[in-house]
C-alpha angles and dihedrals in degrees: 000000000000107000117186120213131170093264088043094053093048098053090047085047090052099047087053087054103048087046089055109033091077089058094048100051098042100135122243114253136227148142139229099231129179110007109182136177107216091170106149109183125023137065088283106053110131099008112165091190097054080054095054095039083056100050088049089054092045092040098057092044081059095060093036090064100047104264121134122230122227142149101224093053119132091213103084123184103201109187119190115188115216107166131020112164145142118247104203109212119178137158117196122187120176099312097335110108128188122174124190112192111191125209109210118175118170125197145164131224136199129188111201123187101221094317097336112103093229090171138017128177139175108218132180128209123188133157126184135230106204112188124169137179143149095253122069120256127199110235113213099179093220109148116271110218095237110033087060087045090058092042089056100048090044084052093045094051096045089055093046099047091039084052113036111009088054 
């Protein structure tokens, strides 16, 4: 005869746990899918890199937040770029200086289940260099390496969380 006991409850409540537990926490999948730079004016249009450098951001938002990459998932992120720029913003006043460049990067996701658009979404990502002094410094509105690094993950976040955390 079966008698339960504390210690005997608990084991039979671990092992349903531990045979459970693998289904439960099986991740959701999904691929990036088409990542496209349609710039079409500017010194990055058409850029393949900025592309690649874009699915490897959105790419590693997706594992970070649990999701698990593979190339037969229904779940599908398409981004298409459409505007990447510098706005150049300055004051000048006697010998005082302060420059304000301004990131903006536009883009447009799209979440599909299996070949359905299930989402889309416009975002915007910008970030700002602010640099001031009391000489006066020519601005030549070239990239700067980071600022356009903050600009596309805050791009990138923005599309995931508008798509899939919403």
């Amino acid at each position: 005869m079966l008698s339960f006991n504390r210690k005997n409850i608990t084991t039979l409540a671990f092992l349903i746990l531990l045979i459970g537990l693998p289904a439960t926490l099986q991740a959701q999948e999904i691929r990036v899918g088409n990542v496209s730079n349609e710039i079409r004016i500017g010194e990055l249009a058409g850029n393949r890199n900025l592309a690649f450098g874009v699915r490897n951001i959105v790419e590693e938002l997706l594992q970070d937040l649990d999701y698990e990459l593979t190339d037969s998932a229904d779940l599908r992120l398409d981004i298409k770029l459409i505007f990447f720029d510098i706005r150049l913003v300055g004051k000048n006043v006697a010998i005082y200086n302060k420059k304000e460049a301004i990131t903006e990067i536009v883009a447009i996701g799209e979440l599909y289940q299996k070949d359905k658009l299930i989402k889309k979404t416009t975002q915007k990502g910008e970030s700002k260099e602010i640099s001031t002094s009391t000489l006066v410094i020519g601005s030549d509105g070239t990239f700067n390496q980071q600022t356009a690094s903050i600009a596309l993950k805050k791009l990138c976040e923005t599309i995931v969380k508008e798509l899939i955390l919403k």
